[in-house]
MARTI-299569 format. One line per 2 residues: number of its first residue (from 1); their letters; for each residue x, y, z of C-alpha. Coordinates in Angstrom, 2 decimals. Layout:
<sites>
NUM = A = X,Y,Z  ...
</sites>
This chain:
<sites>
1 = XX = -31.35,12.88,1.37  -29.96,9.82,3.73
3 = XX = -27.20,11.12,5.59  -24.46,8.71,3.70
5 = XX = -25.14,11.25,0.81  -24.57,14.14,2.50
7 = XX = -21.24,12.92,4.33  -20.48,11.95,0.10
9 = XX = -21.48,15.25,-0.83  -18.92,17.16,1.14
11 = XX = -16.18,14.50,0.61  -16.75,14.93,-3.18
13 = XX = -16.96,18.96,-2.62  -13.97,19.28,-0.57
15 = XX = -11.91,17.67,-3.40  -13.22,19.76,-6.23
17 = XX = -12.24,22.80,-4.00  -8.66,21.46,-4.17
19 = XX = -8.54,20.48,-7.64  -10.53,24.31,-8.89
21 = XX = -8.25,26.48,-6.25  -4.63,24.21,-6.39
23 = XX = -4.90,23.56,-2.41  -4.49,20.40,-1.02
25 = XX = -5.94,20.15,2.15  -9.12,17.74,1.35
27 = XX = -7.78,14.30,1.95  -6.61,15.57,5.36
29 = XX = -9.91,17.37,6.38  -12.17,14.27,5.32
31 = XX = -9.40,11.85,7.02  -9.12,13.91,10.64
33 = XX = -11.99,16.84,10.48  -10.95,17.28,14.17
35 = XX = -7.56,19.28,13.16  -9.52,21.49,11.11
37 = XX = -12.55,22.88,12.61  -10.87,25.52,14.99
39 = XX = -8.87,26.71,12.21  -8.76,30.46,11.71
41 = XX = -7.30,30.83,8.50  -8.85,28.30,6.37
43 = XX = -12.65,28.78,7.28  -14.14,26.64,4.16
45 = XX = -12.31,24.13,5.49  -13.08,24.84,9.22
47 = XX = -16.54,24.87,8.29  -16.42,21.47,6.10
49 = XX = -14.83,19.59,9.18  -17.68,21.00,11.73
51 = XX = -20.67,18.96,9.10  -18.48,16.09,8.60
53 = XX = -18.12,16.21,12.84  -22.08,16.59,13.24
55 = XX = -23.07,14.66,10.49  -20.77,11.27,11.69
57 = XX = -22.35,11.18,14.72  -25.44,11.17,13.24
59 = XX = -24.38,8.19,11.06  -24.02,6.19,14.27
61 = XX = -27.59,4.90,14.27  -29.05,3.63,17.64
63 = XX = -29.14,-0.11,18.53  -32.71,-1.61,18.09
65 = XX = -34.28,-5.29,17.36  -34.63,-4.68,13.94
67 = XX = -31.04,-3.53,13.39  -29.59,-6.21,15.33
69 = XX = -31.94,-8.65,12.42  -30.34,-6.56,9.89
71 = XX = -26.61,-7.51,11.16  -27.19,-11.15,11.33
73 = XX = -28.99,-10.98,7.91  -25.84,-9.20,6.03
75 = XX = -24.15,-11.71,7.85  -25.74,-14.80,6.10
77 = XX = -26.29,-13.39,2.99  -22.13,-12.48,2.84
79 = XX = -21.51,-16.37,3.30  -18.25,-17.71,1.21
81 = XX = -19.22,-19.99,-1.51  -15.59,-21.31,-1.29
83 = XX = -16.46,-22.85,1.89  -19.64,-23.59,2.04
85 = XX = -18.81,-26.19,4.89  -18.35,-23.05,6.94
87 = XX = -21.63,-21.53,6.33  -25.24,-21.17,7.87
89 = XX = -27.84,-20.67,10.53  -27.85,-24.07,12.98
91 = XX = -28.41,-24.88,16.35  -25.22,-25.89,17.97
93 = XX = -26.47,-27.29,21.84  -28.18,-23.65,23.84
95 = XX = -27.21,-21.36,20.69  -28.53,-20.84,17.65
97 = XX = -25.10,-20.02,15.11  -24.87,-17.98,12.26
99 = XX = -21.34,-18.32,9.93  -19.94,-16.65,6.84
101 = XX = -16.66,-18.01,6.87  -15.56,-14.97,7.67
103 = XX = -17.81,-14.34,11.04  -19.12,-16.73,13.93
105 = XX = -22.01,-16.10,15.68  -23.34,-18.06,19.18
107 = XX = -26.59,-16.25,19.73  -29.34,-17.07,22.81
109 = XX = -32.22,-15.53,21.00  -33.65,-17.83,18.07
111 = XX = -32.80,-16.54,14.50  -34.04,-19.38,12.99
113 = XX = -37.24,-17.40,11.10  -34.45,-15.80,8.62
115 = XX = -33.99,-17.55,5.54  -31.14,-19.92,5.46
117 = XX = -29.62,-22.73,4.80  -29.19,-25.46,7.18
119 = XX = -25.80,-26.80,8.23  -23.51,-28.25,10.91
121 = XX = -20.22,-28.13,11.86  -18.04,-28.48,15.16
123 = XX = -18.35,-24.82,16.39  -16.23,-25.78,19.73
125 = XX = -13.20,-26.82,17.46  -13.32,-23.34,15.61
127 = XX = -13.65,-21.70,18.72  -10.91,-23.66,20.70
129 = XX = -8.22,-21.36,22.54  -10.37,-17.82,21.57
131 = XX = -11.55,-16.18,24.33  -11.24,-13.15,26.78
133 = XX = -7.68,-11.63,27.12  -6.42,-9.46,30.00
135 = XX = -6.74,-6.68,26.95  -9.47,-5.09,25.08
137 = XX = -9.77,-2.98,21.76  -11.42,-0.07,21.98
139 = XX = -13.80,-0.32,19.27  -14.96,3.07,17.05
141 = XX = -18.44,3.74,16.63  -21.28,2.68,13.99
143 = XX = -20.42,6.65,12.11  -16.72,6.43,11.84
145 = XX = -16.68,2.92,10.43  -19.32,4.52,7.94
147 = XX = -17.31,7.51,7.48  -14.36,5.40,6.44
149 = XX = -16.09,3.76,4.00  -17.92,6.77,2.49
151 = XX = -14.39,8.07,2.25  -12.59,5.63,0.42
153 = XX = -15.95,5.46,-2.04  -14.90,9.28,-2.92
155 = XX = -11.60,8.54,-3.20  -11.27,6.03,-5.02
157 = XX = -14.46,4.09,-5.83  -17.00,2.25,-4.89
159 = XX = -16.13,-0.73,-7.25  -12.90,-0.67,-5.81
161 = XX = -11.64,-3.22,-2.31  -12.90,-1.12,0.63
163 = XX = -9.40,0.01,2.95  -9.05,-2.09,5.76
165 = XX = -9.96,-0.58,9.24  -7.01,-0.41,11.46
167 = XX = -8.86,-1.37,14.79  -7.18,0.58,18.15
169 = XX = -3.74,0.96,16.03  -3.37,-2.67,15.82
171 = XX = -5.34,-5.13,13.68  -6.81,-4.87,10.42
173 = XX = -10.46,-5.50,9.90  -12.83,-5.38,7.39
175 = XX = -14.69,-2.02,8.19  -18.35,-3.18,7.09
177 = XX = -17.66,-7.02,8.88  -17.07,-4.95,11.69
179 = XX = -20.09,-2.55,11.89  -22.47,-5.80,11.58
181 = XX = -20.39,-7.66,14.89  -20.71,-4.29,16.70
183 = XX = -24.66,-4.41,15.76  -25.26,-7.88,15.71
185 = XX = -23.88,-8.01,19.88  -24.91,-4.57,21.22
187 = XX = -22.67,-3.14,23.76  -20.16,-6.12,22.87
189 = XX = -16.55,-5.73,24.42  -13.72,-6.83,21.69
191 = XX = -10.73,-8.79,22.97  -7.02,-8.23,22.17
193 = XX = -5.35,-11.54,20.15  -2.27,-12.20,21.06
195 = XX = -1.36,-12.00,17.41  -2.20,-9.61,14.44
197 = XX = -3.62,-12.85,12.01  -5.56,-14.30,15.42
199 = XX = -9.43,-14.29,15.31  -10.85,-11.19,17.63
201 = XX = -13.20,-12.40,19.93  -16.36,-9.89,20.88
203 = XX = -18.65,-10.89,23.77  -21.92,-8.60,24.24
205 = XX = -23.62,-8.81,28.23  -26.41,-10.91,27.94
207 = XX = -23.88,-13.92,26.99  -23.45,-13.93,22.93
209 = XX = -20.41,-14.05,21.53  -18.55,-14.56,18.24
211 = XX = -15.18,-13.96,16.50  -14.50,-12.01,13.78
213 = XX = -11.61,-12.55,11.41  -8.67,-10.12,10.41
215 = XX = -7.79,-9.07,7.11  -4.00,-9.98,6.69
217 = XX = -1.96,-6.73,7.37  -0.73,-5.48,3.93
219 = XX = 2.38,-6.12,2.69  4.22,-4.86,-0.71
221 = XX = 7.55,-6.32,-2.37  9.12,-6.37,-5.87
223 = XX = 7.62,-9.25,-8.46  8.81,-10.03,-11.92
225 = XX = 7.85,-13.30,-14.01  9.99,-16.30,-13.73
227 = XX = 10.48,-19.66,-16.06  8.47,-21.88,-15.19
229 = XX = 10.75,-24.63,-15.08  12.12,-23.32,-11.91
231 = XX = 9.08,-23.71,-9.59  8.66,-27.04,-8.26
233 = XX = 4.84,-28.69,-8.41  2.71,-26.54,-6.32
235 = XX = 4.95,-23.43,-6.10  3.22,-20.34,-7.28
237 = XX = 5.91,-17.27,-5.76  9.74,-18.10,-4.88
239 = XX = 10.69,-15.40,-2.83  14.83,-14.00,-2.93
241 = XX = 15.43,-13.60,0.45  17.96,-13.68,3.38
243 = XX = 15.43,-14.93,5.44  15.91,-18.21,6.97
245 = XX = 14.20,-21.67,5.36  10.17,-21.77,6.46
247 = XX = 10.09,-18.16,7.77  5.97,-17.28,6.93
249 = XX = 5.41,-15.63,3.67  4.26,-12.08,6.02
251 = XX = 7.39,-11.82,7.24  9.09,-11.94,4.10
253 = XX = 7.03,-9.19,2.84  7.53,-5.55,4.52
255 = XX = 4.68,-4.06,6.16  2.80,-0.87,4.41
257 = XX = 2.46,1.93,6.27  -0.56,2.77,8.95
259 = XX = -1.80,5.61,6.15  -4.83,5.27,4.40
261 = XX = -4.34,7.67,1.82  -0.79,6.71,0.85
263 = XX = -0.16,3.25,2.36  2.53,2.18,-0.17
265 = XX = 4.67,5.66,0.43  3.55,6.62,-3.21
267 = XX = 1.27,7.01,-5.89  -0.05,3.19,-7.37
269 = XX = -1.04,2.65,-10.75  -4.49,1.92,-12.74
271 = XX = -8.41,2.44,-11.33  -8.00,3.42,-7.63
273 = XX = -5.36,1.36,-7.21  -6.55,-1.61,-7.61
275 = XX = -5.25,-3.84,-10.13  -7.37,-6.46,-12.36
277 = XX = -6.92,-9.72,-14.87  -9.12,-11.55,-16.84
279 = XX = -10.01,-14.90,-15.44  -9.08,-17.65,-18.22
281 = XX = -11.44,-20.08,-17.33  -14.66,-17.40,-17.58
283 = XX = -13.36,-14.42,-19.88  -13.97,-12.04,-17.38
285 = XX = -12.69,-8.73,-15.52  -11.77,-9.35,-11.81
287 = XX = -10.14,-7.73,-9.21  -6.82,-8.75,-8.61
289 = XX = -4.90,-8.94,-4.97  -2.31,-6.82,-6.07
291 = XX = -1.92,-3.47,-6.39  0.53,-2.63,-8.65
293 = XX = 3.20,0.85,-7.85  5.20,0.27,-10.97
295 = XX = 5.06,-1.63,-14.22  8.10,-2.54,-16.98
297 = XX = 9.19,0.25,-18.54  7.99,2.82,-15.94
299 = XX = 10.91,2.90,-14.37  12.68,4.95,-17.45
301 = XX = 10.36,7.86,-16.66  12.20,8.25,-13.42
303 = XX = 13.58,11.77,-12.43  17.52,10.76,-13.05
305 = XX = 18.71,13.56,-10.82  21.22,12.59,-7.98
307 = XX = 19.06,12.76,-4.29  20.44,14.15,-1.36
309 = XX = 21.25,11.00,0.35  23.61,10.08,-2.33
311 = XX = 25.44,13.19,-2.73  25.85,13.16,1.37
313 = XX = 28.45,11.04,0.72  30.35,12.29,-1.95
315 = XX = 33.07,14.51,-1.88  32.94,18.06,-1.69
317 = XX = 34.04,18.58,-5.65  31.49,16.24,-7.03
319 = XX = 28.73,17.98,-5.03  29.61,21.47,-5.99
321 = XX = 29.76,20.04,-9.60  26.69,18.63,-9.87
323 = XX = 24.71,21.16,-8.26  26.26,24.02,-10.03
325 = XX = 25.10,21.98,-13.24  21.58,21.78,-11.77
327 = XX = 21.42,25.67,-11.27  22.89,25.91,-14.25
329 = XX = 19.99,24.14,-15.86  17.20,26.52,-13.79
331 = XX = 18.55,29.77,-15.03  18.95,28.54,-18.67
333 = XX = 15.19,27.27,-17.86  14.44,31.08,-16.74
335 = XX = 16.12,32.95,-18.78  13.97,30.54,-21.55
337 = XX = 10.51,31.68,-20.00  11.44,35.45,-19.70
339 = XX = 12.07,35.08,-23.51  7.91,34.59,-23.83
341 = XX = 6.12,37.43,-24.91  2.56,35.29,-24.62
343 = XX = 1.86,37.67,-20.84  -0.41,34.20,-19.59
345 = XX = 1.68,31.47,-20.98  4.82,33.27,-19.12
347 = XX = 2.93,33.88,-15.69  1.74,30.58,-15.33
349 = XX = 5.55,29.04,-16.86  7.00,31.21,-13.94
351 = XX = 4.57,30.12,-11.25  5.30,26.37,-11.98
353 = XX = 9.49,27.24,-12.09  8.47,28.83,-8.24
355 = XX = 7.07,25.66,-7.12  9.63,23.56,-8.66
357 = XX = 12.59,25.60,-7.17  10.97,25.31,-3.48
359 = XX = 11.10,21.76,-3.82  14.27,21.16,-4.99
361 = XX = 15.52,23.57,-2.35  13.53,21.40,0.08
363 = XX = 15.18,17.93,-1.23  18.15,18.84,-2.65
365 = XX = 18.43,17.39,-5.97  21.69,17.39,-8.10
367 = XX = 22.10,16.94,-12.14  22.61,13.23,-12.83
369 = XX = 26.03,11.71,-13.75  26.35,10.82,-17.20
371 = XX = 24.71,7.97,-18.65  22.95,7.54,-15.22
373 = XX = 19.67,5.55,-15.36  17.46,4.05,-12.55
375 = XX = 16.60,0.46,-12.84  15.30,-2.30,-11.68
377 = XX = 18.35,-5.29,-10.34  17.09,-8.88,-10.38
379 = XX = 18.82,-11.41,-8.18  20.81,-14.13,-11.37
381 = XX = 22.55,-17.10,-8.98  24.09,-18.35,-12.19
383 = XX = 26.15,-14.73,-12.89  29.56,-13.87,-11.42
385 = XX = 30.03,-11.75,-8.51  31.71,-8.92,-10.57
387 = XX = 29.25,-9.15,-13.41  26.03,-7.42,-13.71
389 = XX = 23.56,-8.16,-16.86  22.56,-4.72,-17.94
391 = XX = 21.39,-4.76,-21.29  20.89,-0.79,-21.32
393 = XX = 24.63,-0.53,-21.05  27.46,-1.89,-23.43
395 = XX = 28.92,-5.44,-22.87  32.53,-5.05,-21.40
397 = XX = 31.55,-1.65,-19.48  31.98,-0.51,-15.98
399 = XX = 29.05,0.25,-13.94  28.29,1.28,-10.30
401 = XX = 24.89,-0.12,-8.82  23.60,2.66,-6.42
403 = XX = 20.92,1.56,-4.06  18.51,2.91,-1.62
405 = XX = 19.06,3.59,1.20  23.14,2.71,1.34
407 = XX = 25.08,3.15,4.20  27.92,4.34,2.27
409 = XX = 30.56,4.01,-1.11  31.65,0.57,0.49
411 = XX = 28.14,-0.62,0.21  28.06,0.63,-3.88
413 = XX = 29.27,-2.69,-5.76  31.74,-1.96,-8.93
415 = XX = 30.68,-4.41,-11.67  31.58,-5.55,-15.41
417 = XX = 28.73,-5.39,-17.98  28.36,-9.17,-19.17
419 = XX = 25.20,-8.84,-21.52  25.92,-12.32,-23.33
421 = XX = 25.12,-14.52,-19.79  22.85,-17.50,-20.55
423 = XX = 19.76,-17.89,-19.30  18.98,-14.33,-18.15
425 = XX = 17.46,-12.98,-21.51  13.93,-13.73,-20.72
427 = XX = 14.10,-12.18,-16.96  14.08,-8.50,-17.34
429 = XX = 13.52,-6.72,-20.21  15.12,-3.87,-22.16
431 = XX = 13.11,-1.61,-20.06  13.65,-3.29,-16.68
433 = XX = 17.45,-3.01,-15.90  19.86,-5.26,-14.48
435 = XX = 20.49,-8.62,-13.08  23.24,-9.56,-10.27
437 = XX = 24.17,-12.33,-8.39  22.69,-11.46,-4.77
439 = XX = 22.33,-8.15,-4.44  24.31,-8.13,-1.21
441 = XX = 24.12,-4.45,-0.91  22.99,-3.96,2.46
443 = XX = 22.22,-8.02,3.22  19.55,-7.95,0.61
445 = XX = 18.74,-10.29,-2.10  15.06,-9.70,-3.24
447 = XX = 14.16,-7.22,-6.87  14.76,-3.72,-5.88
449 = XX = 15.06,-0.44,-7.58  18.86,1.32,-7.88
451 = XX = 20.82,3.56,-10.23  23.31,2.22,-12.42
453 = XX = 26.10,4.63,-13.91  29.03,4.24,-16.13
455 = XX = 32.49,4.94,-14.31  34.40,7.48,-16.09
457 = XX = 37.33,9.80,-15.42  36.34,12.34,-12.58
459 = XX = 32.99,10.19,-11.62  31.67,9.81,-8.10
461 = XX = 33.05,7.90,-5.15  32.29,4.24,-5.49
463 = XX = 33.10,0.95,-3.83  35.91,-0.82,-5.46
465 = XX = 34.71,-4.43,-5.62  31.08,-6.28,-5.16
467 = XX = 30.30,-6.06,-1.47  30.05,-9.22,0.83
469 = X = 27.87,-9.55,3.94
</sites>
């Protein structure tokens, strides 16, 4: 048994523990085992981290000729048919190159007895302005870049897109694309770019070097399917945005968070995450860039109770109304198990009402306000400022458009149902939501996700007109 199986064997065992015994400390162990081995009180898990520790380290196999061949090989054999301009094994003046379109090797030993395919290019143009920088990036070894992978095979796949490394909390790499740089140029030092998107440049002693390039850092945003009458020729994505003309498309986005197991800040949809189409032109399943959190219709299966941040600023009456509704709700939801007289069914009812009561002690969750649904809002230039297309809601009504995070009631816009507006009916659907001017809420003007509620006698605190920023 190669070691990869064993580090696989207790990533795959540690998760079964959690899913037979209801803990869930197993993503955590495989993702920092160094937390857990001193632990006292969890010893299966103390004693999982202490082999993950010893068998990493042995993952980190020793530098040799033949591994160094092995590097360089993967390297070639990875080339990117879309540029084949950009690929090969050549002699380029003293050094002997090896690209993938992805990698850029100048070696001083000759690697031309590998297979390959003979090419030529200007290497001194591709490698104009990369170079040492007054910092380095402390590079991980051989066993945690293998370790990573393993673990995001057990979590979610090995069909799936391997997680990107973050390299010394700053650039993203391809984890495998790194382990063959690190092997290809033993004892290489890796150089700081002055940019995340910049090439890394890695320079080993006896004089080879080579860049390596980043992956993009992820990004997520809102989507939904336009006409396409409004893209010009060549436009694929129109972004709503209070960003300036020309700002980079990376900017626009907003940056996931530096967390592996939950980088989008909850769960995404379909296999692993991943996403996939079928290609038109061949018929066939591929993986798609995006991973989707959320589809049409989804958002109806929302929780519809009122969070804490909304009812922070509210008035003292609403708030003791709303949560006196939601208590009133748990006790009628108690008094409903109690009434069981199946012994199992009721203890494992009344464990489940525990958990759910800790949590909503934890977040503070009110009942909703009548009528109140989450939705997606779509940014319509053609609409009104005091109009909102909602077709959930009856033309002529009065809504409220609640959105996450808000500063306040003057930041919640008042707005008049107008379902009959032309030229919105085939933007979102019956399940999506809404559709408003700009969504100037908070200076934004992208797709978002907010609560829309019908104002009523009593309601909450709103803002009294659309707000302007």
């Amino acid at each position: 048994m190669t070691y990869e199986t064993m580090y696989n064997h207790i990533c795959v065992l540690l998760q079964e523990y959690d899913l037979h015994t209801g803990s869930r400390a197993a993503d955590g162990v495989i993702s920092n085992p160094e937390k857990w081995v001193d632990s006292e009180y969890f010893l299966f898990y103390a004693s999982a981290a202490a082999l993950l520790i010893e068998i990493r380290t042995k993952l980190d196999t020793k530098t040799t000729p033949r591994t160094v061949i092995a590097a360089i090989t993967r390297i070639y054999k990875n080339c990117n048919e879309n540029r084949p301009d950009m690929r090969g094994i050549f002699t380029y003046g003293d050094r002997f190159v090896i690209c993938d379109g992805y990698r850029l090797l100048r070696l001083t030993n000759d690697i031309s007895s590998i297979p390959h395919v003979e090419n030529d290019f200007d290497v001194a143009s591709v490698m104009k302005g990369v170079g040492p920088t007054s910092e380095t990036l402390q590079l991980p070894t051989v066993g945690e870049l293998r370790a990573h992978i393993i673990t995001h095979n057990v979590k979610r796949g090995r069909k799936t897109m391997t997680t990107s490394y973050f390299l010394d909390n700053f650039i993203h790499v391809n984890p495998q694309y790194l382990i063959d740089m690190i092997q290809a140029l033993p004892g290489c030092t890796a150089y700081k770019p002055q940019r995340q998107t910049s090439p890394i440049y890695f320079e080993a002693p006896n004089g080879d070097d080579g860049i390596l390039l980043p992956v993009r850092p992820p990004k997520k945003g809102m989507a939904f399917y336009g006409d396409d009458k409004d893209f010009p020729d060549g436009v694929d994505v129109i972004f709503n945005t209070n960003k300036k003309k020309g700002t980079p498309m990376g900017d626009v986005l907003k940056t996931i968070k530096d967390d592996p197991d939950n980088p989008f800040g909850s769960l995404i949809k379909e296999r692993g995450g991943q996403s996939y189409y079928i290609d038109p032109k061949t018929g066939k399943e591929k993986l798609s860039l995006i991973n989707k959190r959320a589809e049409e219709g989804d958002w109806g299966e929302w929780s519809d109770h009122l969070p804490s941040q909304f009812l922070s600023k509210q008035s003292m009456t609403l708030i003791k109304k709303q949560l006196g509704l939601a208590a009133a709700d748990k006790a009628a939801e108690f008094d409903e198990i109690c009434a069981l007289t199946n012994p199992t069914v009721k203890k494992a009812l009344l464990a489940s009402f525990a958990d759910d009561c800790d949590s909503a002690a934890v977040h503070l969750q009110a009942a909703a306000l009548p009528r109140q649904k989450y939705q997606v809002i779509l940014p319509i230039a053609s609409m009104k400022d005091t109009e909102v297309y909602a077709p959930n809601y009856r033309d002529g009504e009065t809504v409220a458009l609640v959105r996450y995070p808000h500063g306040g009631t003057f930041e919640i816009p008042i707005l008049k149902v107008n379902n009959k507006q032309g030229g919105v009916d085939h933007q979102p659907g019956s399940h999506s939501g809404a559709a408003h001017p700009e969504q100037r809420s908070g200076g934004r003007r992208h797709a978002q996700i907010a609560h829309l509620g019908r104002l009523h006698r009593g309601s909450a605190h709103f803002g009294r007109r659309p707000v302007r920023h």
